[in-house]
C-alpha positions, 0 to 999 in steps of 0.5 A, a space after each residue: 500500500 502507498 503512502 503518498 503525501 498530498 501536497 495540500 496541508 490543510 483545506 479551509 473553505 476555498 483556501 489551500 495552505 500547501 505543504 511546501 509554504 510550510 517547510 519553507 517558512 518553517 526553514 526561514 524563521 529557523 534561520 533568522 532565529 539561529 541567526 539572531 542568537 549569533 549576531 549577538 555574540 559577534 556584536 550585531 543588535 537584538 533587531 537587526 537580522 530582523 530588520 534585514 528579514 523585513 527587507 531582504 525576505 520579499 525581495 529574495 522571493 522576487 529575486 528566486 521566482 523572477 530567476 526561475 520565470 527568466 529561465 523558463 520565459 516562453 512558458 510563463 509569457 503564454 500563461 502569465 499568470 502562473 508567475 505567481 503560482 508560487 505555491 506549485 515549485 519554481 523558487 530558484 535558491 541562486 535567485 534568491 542569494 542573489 536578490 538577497 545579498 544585494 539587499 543585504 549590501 544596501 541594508 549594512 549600508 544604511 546601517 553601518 554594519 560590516 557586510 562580511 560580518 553579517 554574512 557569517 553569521 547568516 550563511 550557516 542559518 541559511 543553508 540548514 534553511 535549505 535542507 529544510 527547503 528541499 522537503 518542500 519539493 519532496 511534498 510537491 513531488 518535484 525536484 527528482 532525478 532520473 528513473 530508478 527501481 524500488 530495490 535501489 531505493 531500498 538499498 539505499 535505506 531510506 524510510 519507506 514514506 520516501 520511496 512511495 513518494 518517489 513513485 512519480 507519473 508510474 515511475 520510481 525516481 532518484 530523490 534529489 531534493 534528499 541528496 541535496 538536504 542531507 549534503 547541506 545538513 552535513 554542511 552546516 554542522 560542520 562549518 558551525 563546528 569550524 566557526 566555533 573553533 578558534 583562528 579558523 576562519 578569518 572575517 568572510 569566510 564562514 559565508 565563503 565556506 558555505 558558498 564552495 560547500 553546496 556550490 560542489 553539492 549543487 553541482 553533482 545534484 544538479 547533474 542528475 535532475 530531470 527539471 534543470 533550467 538551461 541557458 542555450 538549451 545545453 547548459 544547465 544554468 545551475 552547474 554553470 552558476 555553482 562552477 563560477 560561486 565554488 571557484 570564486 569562493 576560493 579565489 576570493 578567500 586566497 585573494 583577501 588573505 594575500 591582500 589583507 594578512 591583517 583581516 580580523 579573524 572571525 570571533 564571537 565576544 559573547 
């Protein structure tokens, strides 16, 4: 007997409440949690990752959805006003960093907050957020990989929610969305543990270090998906994007170590 999920968490009246805006409100709100409780220990107030949120939230919506429209624009200029169909899938998480650190930018700005700062204390938050996120896709059943068995899922030892859920359109999928969840679980633990120990990171590079950290995940996850978006029909935008942040990421922490042999290192005074 299949248990599959149905993507619609509650039904009152007319309005649908989904699942997936569920998981990724319960992801957003983890991490401006998380993330408030570490700005104060580096010197940030109470209110300000609040503040940012206020901000910096609608606009990395905008920023994700208008990435994925852009990509997928033949489809969205004939039925228009599935653009804000949110609901249904089609937030572009490199949409929302973009639309979200250019924000951020102007927001320290304004206030006279260090950027890089401010960054390392959200990177970590925001990316067990998208762990978190990707279960979202799970509920929608989308964000799958290519055709498989049941006895691979098996073997593989995965609860058998999951693999029910994985039989998609008659056909058993790789699950993707878990691959990538479990890599950025494993991610975030292990860069929280690296900031909390002393004369590792240097001012940046907790932000920096996530970047390469699921830029390379991304990377490979991203290869077995059947739902990429391409830029000229060949490439797959998400690779080519992950291939830019891994090795700029890189580049940039060897470059401001050259730079800047005097870069405060990145301490926590609380």
């Amino acid at each position: 007997m299949f248990l599959q999920v149905d993507p619609i968490a509650l039904r009152l009246g007319g309005l649908e409440i989904h699942w997936y805006a569920i998981i990724i409100v319960t992801g957003i709100l983890l991490a401006i949690y998380l993330s408030t409780k570490e700005g104060v220990k580096v010197g940030l107030k109470d209110d300000d990752v609040v503040d940012f949120m206020l901000w910096g939230l609608p606009l990395s919506i905008i920023g994700a959805r208008l990435y994925y429209v852009l990509f997928e624009l033949p489809y969205y200029l004939k039925h228009p006003l599935e653009i804000f169909a949110i609901w249904n899938g089609g937030l572009a998480i490199y949409g929302a960093l973009i639309a979200g650190a250019i924000t951020l930018y102007v927001f320290c700005r304004y206030h006279f907050i260090n950027f890089w700062t401010f960054l390392d204390v959200a990177g970590p938050s925001v990316m067990l957020a998208q762990a978190i996120g990707r279960w979202g896709n799970f509920m929608n059943h989308e964000a799958y990989g290519p055709d498989t068995t049941r006895s691979f899922l098996e073997k593989l030892h995965l609860p058998t929610f999951i693999i029910d859920n994985m039989y998609i359109d008659g056909i058993y999928r790789t699950p993707t969305f878990l691959y990538e969840s479990a890599w950025n679980v494993l991610g975030f633990f292990l860069i929280i543990y690296l900031r909390h120990t002393e004369k590792v990171f240097k001012q940046g590079e907790v932000f920096l270090s996530y970047i390469i950290w699921y830029s390379f995940g991304r990377f490979f996850v991203e290869g077995l998906r059947t739902d990429s978006l391409y830029v000229f029909g060949v490439i797959r935008v998400s690779q080519a994007l992950s291939l830019l942040l891994f090795f700029g990421a890189i580049a940039l922490i060897i470059v401001r170590r050259k730079l800047y042999p005097q870069l405060p290192r990145y301490v926590r005074t609380k």
